[in-house]
C-alpha positions in Angstrom: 0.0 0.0 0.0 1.4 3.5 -0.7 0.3 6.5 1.8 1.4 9.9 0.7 1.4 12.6 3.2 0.7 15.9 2.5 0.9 19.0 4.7 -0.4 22.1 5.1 0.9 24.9 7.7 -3.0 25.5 8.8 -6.3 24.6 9.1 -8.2 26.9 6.5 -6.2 25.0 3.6 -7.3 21.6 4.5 -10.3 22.8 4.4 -10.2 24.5 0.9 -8.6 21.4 -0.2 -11.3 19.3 1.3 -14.1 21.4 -0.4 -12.4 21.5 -3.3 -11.4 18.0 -3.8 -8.0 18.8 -4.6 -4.7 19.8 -3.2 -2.0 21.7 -4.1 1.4 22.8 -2.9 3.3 25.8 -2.2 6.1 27.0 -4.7 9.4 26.1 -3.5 12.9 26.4 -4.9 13.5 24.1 -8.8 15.3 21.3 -6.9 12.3 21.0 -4.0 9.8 20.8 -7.3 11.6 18.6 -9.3 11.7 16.2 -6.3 7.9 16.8 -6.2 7.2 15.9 -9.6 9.1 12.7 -9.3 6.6 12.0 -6.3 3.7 13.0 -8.3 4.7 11.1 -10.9 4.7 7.8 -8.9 0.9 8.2 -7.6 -1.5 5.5 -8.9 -5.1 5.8 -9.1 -6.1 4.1 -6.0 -3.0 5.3 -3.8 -4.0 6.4 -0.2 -3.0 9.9 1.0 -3.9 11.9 4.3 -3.5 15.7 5.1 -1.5 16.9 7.8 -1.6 20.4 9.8 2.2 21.3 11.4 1.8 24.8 11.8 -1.1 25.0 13.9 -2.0 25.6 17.7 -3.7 21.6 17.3 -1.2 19.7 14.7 -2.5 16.4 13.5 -3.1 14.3 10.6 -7.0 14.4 8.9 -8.8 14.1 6.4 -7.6 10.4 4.3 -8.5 10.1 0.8 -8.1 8.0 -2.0 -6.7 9.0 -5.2 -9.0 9.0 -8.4 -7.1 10.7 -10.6 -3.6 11.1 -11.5 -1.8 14.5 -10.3 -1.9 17.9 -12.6 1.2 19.0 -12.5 -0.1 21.7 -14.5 -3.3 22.8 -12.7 -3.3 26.0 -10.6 -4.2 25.9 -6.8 -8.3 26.5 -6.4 -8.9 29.9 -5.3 -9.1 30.7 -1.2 -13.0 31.7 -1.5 -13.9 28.3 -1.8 -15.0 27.6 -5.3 -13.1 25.4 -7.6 -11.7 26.4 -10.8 -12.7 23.3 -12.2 -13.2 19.6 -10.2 -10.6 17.1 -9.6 -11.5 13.9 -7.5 -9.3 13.0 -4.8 
């Protein structure tokens, strides 16, 4: 079984993630995202993965999913109002 672990430094991203049914990371320096596409690139339909808050006053893993879809490494992040700029299943 693969579990892939991603993390968020607060609550009100999970959530947009949740609602959204998609999740998306931060920018980082090229080598950080290279080594995230190679991860990406290894998720299978059917992979598990859980959300994880580090940054918070309450830390803790939530929220386990499923994956239905291979990654977009070419989508943009949904927008922080809560709508989705399109649906992904996660």
């Amino acid at each position: 079984m693969n579990l892939y672990v991603f993390s968020s430094v607060n609550w009100e991203n999970i959530w947009i993630g949740y609602r959204n049914r998609l999740w998306a990371v931060s920018p980082a320096d090229e080598q950080v995202m290279k080594a995230r596409r190679t991860r990406a690139e290894r998720i299978q339909i059917d992979d598990n993965g859980i959300l994880y808050v580090h940054k918070a006053n309450r830390p803790g893993f939530t929220v386990p999913f499923r994956f239905k879809t291979k990654p977009d490494l070419q989508r943009p992040a949904p927008s922080t109002s809560g709508r989705s700029r399109g649906r992904c299943r996660s």
